[in-house]
N, C-alpha and C positions, 0 to 999 in steps of 0.2 A: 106350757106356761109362758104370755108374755113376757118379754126383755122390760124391765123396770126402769125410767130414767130419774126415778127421783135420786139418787147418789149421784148424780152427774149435775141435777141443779143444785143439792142441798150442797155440794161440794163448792161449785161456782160461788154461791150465795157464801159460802162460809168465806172462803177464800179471800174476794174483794172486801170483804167487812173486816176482817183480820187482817189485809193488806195495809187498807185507807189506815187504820188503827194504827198498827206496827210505823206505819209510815210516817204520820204525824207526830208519833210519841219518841218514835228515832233521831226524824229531825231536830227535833227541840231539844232533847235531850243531848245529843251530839253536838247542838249550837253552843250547850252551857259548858258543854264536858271540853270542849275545845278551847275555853278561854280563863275553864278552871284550873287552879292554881295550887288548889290545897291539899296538906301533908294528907288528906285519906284518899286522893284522886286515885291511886292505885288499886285499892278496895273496892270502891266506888264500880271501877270500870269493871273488875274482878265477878261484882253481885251483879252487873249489868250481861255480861256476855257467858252467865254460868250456864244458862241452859244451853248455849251450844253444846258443852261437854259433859250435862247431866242426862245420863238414859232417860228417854222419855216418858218411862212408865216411873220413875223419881220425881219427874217435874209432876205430872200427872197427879201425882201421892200430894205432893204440898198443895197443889191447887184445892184438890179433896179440906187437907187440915185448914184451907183458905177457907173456902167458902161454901163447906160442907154443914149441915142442921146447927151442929153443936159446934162451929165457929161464933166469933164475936160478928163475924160478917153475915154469915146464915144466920142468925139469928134476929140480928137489924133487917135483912132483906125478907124477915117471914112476918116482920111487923106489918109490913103494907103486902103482904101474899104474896112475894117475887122466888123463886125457886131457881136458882141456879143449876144446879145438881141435876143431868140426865136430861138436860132442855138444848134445846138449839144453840143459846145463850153460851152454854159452855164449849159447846165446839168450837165458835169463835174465840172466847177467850182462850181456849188448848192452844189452837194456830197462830193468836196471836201473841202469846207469850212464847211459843218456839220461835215465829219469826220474827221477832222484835230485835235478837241480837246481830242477827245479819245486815239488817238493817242502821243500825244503832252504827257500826264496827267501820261499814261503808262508808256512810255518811260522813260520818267522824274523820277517817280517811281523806274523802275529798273536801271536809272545812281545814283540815290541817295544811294540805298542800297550796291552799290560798297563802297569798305575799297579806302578809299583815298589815304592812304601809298602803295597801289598798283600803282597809276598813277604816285605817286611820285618815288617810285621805277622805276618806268618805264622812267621817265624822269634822274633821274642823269646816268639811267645805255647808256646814250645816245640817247633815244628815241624823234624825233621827234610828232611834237601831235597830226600829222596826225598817227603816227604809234603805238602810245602810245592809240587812238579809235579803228585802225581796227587790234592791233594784244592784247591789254589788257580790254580795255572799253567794245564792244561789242562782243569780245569771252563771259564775265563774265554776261553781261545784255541781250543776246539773249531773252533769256525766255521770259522776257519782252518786249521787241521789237518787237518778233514775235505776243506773245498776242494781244499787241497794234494792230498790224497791220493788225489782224485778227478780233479786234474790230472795227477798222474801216472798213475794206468790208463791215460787218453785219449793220453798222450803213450807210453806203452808198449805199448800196443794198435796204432799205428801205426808203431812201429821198422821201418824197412828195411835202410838203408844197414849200420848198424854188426854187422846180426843177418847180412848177407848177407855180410859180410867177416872175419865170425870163425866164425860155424856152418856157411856156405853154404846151399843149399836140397835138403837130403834130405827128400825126401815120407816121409812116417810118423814124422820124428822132429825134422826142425829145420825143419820149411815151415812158417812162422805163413801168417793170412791175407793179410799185405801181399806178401809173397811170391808166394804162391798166384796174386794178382791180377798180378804181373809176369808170373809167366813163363808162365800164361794167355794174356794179350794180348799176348805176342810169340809164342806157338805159333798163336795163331788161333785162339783157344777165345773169343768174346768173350763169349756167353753165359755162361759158365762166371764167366768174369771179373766179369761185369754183377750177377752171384750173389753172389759175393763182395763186390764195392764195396755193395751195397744190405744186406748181412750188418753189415760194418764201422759202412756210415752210419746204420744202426739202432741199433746200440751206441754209437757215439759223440753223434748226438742224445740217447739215453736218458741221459749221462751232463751235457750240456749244459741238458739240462731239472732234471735235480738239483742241479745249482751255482746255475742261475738260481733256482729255490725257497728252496735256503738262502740268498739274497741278500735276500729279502725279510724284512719286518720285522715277523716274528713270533717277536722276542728272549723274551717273558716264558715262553709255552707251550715254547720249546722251550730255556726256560735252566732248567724245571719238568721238562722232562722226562731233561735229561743231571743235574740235583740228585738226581733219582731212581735213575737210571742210578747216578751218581757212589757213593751211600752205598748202595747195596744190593749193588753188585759190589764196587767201591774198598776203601768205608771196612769194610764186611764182613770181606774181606780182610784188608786193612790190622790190622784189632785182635781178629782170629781169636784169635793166641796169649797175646795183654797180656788177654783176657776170662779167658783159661784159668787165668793167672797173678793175676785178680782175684779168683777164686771160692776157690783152694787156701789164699792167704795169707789170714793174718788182719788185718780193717780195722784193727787196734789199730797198725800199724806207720803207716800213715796219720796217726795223729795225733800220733805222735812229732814228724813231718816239721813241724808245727806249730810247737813249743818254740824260741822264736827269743831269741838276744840281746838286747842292747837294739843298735840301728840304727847303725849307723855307712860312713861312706863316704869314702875316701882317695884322690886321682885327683890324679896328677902328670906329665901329658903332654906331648908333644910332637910335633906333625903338621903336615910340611907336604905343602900340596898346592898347585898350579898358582900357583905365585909367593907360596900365603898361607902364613902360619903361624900356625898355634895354640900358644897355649904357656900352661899352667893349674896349677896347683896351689893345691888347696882341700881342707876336710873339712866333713862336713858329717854333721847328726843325725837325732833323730828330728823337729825343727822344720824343716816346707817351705823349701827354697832359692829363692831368685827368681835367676835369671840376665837380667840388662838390659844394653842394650846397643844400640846401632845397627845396621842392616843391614850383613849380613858381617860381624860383631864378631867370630864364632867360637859363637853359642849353640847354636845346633842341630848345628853340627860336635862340640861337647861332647858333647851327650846321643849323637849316633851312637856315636860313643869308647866311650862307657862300654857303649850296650846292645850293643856289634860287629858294627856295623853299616859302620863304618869301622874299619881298623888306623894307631892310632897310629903314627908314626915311631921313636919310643922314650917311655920311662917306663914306669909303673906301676898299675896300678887295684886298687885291694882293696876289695871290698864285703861287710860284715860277718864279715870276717876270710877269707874266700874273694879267691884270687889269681885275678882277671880275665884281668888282662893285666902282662906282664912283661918288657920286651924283652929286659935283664939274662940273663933264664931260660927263654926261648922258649915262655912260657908267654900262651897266644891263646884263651880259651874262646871257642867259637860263637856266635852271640848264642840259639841255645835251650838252650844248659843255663847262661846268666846269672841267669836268674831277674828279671828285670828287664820290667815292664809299662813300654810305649810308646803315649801317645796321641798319633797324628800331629795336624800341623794340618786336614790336609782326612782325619781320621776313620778312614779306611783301611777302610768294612768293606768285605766281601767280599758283592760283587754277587749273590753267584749264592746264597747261604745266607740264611734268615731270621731277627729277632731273634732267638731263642733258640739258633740255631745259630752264629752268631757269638760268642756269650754262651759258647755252651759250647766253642767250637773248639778252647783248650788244655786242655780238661781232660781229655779223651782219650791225652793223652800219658805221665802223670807224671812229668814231668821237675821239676814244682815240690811235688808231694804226696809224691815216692820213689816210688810206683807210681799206673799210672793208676787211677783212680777207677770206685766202682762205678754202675752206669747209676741206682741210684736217690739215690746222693751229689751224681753229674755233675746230674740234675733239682733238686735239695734246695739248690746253690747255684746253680744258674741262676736258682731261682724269686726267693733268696734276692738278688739282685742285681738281678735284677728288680724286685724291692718295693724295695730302695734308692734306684733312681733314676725310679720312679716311672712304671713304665713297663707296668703291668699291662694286657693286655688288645692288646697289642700283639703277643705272642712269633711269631707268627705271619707279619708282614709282613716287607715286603722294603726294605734298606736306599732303594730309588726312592723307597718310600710315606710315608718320615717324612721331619719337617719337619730344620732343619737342628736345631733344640735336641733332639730325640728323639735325630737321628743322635749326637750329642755326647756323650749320656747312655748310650747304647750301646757306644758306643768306651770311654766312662769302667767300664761297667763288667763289659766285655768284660777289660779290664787288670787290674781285683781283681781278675776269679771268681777265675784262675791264683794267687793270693794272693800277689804277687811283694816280693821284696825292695825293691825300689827301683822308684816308678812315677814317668817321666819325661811330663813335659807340653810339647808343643810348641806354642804358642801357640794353645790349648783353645779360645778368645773369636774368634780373629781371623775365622771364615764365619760368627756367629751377628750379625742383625741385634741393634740397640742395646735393643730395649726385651726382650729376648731375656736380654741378658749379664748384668744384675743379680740375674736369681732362678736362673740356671743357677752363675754364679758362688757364691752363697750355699749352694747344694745342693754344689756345690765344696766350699767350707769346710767344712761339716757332717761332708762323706761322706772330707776329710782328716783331723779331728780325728778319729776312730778308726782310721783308717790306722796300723797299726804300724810303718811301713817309713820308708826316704830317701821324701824328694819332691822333685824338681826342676820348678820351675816358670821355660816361657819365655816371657817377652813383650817387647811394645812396649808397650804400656800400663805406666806409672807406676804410678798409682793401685790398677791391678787388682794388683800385685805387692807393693803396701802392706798393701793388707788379705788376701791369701791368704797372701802368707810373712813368718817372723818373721826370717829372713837373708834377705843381699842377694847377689850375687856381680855387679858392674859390671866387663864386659867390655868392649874398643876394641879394631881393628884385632889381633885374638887373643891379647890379653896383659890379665891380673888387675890393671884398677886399681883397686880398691877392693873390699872383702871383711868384711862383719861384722853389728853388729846393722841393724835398719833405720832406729832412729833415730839412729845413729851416722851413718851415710851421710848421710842428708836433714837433719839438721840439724848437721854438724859435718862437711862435706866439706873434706877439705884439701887439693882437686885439683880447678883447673879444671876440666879434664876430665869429672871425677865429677861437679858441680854442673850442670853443662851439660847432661850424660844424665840428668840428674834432674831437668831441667825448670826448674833456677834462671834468672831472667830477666833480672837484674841484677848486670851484672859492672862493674867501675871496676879498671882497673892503681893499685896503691898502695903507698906506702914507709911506712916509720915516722919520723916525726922525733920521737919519745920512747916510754917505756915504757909510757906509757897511753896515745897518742896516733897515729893514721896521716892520711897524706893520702890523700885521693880523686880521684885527680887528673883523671877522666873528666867525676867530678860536679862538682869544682870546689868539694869540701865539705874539714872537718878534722873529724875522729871521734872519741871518746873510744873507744878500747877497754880491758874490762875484765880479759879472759882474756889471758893473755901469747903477744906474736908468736913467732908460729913462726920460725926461722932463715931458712927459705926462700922469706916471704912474698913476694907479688909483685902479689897480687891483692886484693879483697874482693868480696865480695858479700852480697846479700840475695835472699830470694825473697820475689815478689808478692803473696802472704797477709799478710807480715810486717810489711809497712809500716803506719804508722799515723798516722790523722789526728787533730791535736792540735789545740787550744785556745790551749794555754801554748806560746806563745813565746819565752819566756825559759830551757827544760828543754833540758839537752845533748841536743845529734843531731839536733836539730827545726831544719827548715828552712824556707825559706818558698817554694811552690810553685805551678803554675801551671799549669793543663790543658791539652795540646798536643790530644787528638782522646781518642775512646773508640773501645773494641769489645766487641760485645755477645752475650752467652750466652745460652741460658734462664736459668740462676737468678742467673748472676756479669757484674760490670761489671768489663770492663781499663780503665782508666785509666793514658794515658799525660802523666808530670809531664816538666815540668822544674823544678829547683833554685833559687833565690836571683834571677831574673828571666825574664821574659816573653819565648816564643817568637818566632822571626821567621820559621820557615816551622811545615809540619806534620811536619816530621822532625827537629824540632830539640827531642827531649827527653833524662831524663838515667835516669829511672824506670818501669816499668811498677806499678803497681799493682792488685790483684784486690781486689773488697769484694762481696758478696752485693748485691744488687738495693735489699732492704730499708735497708741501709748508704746507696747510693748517694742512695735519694729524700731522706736527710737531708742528704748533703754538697753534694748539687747546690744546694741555698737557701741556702747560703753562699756570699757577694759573695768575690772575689779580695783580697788573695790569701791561699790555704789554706797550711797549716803541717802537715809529714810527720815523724814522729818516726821517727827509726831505732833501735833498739832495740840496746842494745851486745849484750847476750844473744844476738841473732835474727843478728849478722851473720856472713860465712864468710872467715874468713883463710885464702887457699891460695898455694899455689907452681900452677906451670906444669905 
């Protein structure tokens, strides 16, 4: 009797129908399941990857109660003559519901291990979230995809149970080759059978050789050749009809999209999340905002708010007279058509694209020009951004090959090209080593001062918040305390609080006993003040700079003091005093003081005991 090859096509045939299947319904389902949130996700994932661990002649069983005569589904499918049950039909669906969760599991796998401020990057820079999967999500998670997808042929190449309990084994139409090989070796046919198992184990090695290849770590060649892939097929696609729409209209409409107000930003929120709350109301202009604050204060929960990346609880967002967000009005723009540039803290670019293509990422869209741009526009501001941050002769490499201040200037000026309304900065400084942050920061400033738009600037850093913005916004525990110029805040704080996040180092609890006069009760001093008590007063303070060593003894606010220890900077000496008598251990002071280096070689050759003048001008009256 001839050797039969119909198990070897019908097998084939079943397999890639059940693959493309399993593979399609994984992905997407893996894209939702990764970004879902909700209390049943558990369950969810639980009914999704059951059949890995249900015997297949179980799954097999439910398929039957599925779509067997006297289902609700058999019974709709026998209205128009469709017959599931014992047809070709079903061997696909048996393979493809075994390999759907290998699939599913993978996937899910490599969308997880994506950095998230990549997709979010991807979205304020105007990306839709169709195009934020096929030109960020799965450039990055291929590997895994493909694995997946490769574990499922291998797992659906081998279906028995489930294929033998809903198709049975009709030769010519529903005998795959695992079949083939049962009922071979129970008729006596071993040869036959031996034929078949060394069939199988060829295909299935052939497939385990390919999973172990993509395991190895030849990331660059082959993230070169899906970027190739990506934008000759993808992005092809993808901007087929917006090219067609770029050549009809006239660029003159382009530069309308330019003519902008003057700047303005209204943001009145309110969000809570996991026991925190945020609660903010501020406006701000064409002069950079600094938002400071402590860890978890609410800064970077802010800027998410605004570029929507997170939804507010309730309020309001208006960004140059455009309604963001509205709870009132159910109004929730996306965060791609916000118009708002995001530089995260760790940069966000996108691995798999080279400078200039990150540079150019949102301009292909026109969500911020009115229509997208022409290819010799998109180069004209790429170059053009390029030259600003100094970066020529670079367009070419890959976000691995630059340093961290290159990465930095990229992110920076990846968030122009898109010209956006509002560019938020999340703490720009904090991966750049020290001798790095001074002339990056300075290129900051430069490349702000023609910025037309809001800026929101976030840091820990004091000092860097001083010289980049001309407003301040001091956040605590998600509530606005303090709000206004910068030297309003650092020199006229009327909140402990405030004075504390600003780095004052000298606090004393204090009363008034007259109208020019308070006590210091910490320091054990009585003060002239000249500016009138606040009603609330309850504290004083000075900061470390402020202090000043005097000569004259006899001058209000001068005290006489005595060096408890130091601590030492490069260019600044702390000098820790105490007041009106001599320490008795090393923690028994009342004062910090800072004086440049220079300062100190003169104070130090003065014999005890020194004299500190407070300056009624420099001190801070606050409430609690």
């Amino acid at each position: 009797m001839a050797f039969e090859l119909e198990p070897l096509w019908i097998s084939l045939k079943t397999v890639l129908s059940a693959t493309l299947i399993a593979s399609c319904l994984g992905i997407v389902v893996a894209r939702k399941m990764a970004s879902y949130q909700g209390k049943a996700k558990g369950l969810i994932d639980g009914l999704l990857t059951l059949p890995l661990v249900l015997p297949p002649t179980v799954v097999g069983f439910f398929l039957l109660l599925v779509f067997g005569k006297n289902s609700w589904i058999g019974k709709l499918l026998s209205l128009v003559e469709i017959n599931v049950i014992f047809s070709w039909t079903a061997t696909v669906i048996a393979a493809t519901v075994v390999a759907f969760p290998l699939m599913y599991k993978t996937a899910l796998g490599a969308f997880k291990q994506i950095d998230q401020n990549l997709l979010y990057a991807a979205r304020t820079l105007g990306a839709s979230e169709g195009t934020v999967f096929w030109r960020v999500t799965l450039p990055l998670a291929w590997q895994g995809v493909l694995a997946g997808t490769i574990l499922a042929f291998a797992r659906a190449l081998g279906e028995f149970g489930a294929t033998l309990m809903i198709a049975g084994n009709i030769p010519g139409k529903t005998q795959t080759i695992p079949l083939a090989i049962f009922f071979a070796a129970e008729g006596g046919k071993m040869e036959q059978a031996l034929i078949w198992v060394l069939v199988i184990v060829g295909i299935s090695l052939a497939v385990v050789v390919t999973l172990n290849y993509l395991s190895e770590e030849r990331l660059e060649v082959r993230d070169k050749r899906w970027k190739k892939f990506n934008f000759k097929w993808g992005s092809k696609l993808i901007f087929k009809l917006t090219a067609i729409l770029r050549e009809e209209l006239p660029s003159v409409l382009e530069k309308k999209q330019h003519i902008r107000p003057s700047p303005s930003l209204e943001m009145d929120i309110l969000k809570k999340n996991h026991g925190f709350t945020l609660e903010v109301d501020f406006k701000a202009d064409k002069n950079p905002l600094g938002l400071l604050g402590s860890s978890g204060s609410g800064k970077s929960m802010t800027l998410r708010c605004l570029a929507g990346l997170e939804t507010p609880t309730a309020g309001r967002i208006v960004l140059n007279g455009r309604v963001l967000f509205d709870s009132k009005k159910g109004i929730n723009l996306p965060s791609c058509q916000r118009r708002i540039g995001f530089l995260f803290q760790n940069y966000a670019l996108f691995p798999h694209m080279s400078v200039a293509e990150n540079i150019a990422f949102g301009l292909h869209y026109g969500r911020y020009a009115g229509l997208p741009l022409s290819k010799v526009e998109r180069r004209r501001r790429v170059a053009d951004k390029i030259a600003l941050v100094q970066l020529q002769g670079l367009e070419n490499r890959y976000p691995h090959q630059l340093s961290g201040g290159q990465q930095q200037r990229v992110a920076l000026a990846r968030a122009l090209a898109i010209e956006p309304e509002a560019l938020l900065l999340d703490e720009p400084f904090s991966a750049l080593d020290t001798y790095l942050r001074s002339w990056i920061e300075k290129q900051l400033i430069d490349t702000l001062s023609t910025y037309p738009g809001i800026t929101l600037f976030v840091t820990h850093n004091l000092e860097e918040a001083y010289r980049v913005c001309k407003n301040l916004l001091v956040l605590s525990a998600g509530r606005v305390i303090a709000f206004g110029p910068k030297a309003d805040i650092f020199e006229r704080s009327a909140r402990l609080s405030v004075a504390q996040l600003t780095q004052c180092k000298n606090f004393s609890r204090a009363q008034a006993i007259s109208p020019t006069q308070i006590e210091a009760s910490d320091w054990g001093c009585t003060l002239r003040i000249i500016e009138p008590i606040p009603s609330q007063f309850t504290y004083v303070g000075i900061r470390a700079h402020h202090i000043v060593f005097t000569d004259n003894s006899q001058q209000e606010n001068s005290f006489p003091a005595w060096l408890v220890q130091t601590s030492e900077t490069p260019h600044r000496m702390t000098l820790y005093l105490k007041l009106n008598s001599p320490p008795t251990h090393a923690n028994d002071y009342h004062l910090q003081a800072e004086v440049y280096k220079e300062k100190w070689a003169l104070i130090k050759e003065h014999s005890f005991q020194w004299y500190v003048y407070l300056d009624p001008l420099r001190l801070l009256l606050m409430s609690l």
